[in-house]
N, C-alpha and C positions, 0 to 999 in steps of 0.2 A: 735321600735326595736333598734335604735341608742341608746336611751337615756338607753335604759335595756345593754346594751353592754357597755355603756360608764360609769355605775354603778360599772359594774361586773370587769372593767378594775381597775376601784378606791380601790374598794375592795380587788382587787388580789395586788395590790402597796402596800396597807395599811398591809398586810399580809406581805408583803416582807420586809417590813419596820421595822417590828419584828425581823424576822432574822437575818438581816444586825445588828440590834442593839443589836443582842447576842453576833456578831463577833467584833464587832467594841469598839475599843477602847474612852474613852471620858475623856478631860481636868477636869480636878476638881473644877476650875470655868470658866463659861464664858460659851457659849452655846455647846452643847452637840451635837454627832451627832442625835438621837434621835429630839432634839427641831428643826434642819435644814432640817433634812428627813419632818419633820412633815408643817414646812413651805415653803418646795418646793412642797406637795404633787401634789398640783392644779395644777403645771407645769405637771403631768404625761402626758395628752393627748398629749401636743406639745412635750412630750420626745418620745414619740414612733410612732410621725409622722402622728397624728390626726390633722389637723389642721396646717395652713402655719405661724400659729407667737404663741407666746405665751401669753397668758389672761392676763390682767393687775391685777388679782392678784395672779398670778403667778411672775408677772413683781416685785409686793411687797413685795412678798418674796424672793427674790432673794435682792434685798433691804436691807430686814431686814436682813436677814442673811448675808450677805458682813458688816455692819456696827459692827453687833457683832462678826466679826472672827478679833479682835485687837490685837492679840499677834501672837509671831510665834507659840507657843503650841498648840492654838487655830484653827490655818491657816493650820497647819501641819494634827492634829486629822480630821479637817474637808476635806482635802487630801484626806487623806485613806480613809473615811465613804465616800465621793463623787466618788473614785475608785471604792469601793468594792458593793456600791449600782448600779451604772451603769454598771456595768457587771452582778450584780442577777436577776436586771432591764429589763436584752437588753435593755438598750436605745439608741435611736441609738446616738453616739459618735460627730456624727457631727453637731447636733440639739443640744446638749451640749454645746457643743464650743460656737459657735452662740448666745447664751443664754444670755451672757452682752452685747451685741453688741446689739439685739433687745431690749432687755429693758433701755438700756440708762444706765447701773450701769458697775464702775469699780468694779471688784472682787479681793479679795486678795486671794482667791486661785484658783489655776490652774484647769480648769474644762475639764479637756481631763483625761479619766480613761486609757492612758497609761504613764503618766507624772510619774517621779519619786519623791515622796511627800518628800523624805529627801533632797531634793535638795536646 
């Protein structure tokens, strides 16, 4: 029954994840919010407080995405998509925060969806 609930939860991200990427603006190069959504998806269970840390390859994308956000355009676009996803999301906000700190990765952008990404 977990593992059917734990499907149905991926599935319903994966949905969301569309939406967010009709609203959300993307850099013209460099990674898109779409390519970040899609490499943090694995992190959803530990965003909505399944689970006391997050998978190590959720750890890898978190990773890979802080590497490819190199510019401020980048850092910025990936702002808003990381705002406007954790609020369509409910994720909980404070399992967010937390999220470089358990994986060992500096982040170059701010992971709290009430930060002001013009900043």
């Amino acid at each position: 029954m977990e593992k059917k609930t734990m499907s149905c939860l991926v599935l319903a991200f994966g949905l969301m994840i569309i939406l967010v990427l009709n609203s959300s603006a993307s850099p013209s190069d460099g990674i898109t919010c779409e390519e970040a959504l899609t490499q943090l998806i694995t992190c959803n269970p530990y965003f909505l407080g399944i689970g006391p840390s997050p998978s190590p390859i959720c750890c890898k994308g978190v990773q890979n995405v802080s590497q490819q956000a190199n510019t401020t355009t980048i850092r910025r676009s990936l702002c808003e998509c990381f705002e406007t996803a954790a609020k369509a999301f409910q994720i909980i906000p404070e399992r967010l925060k937390q999220l470089p700190q358990l994986c060992k990765v500096k982040v170059p952008v701010p992971l709290d969806p009430t930060v002001d990404c013009n900043t």
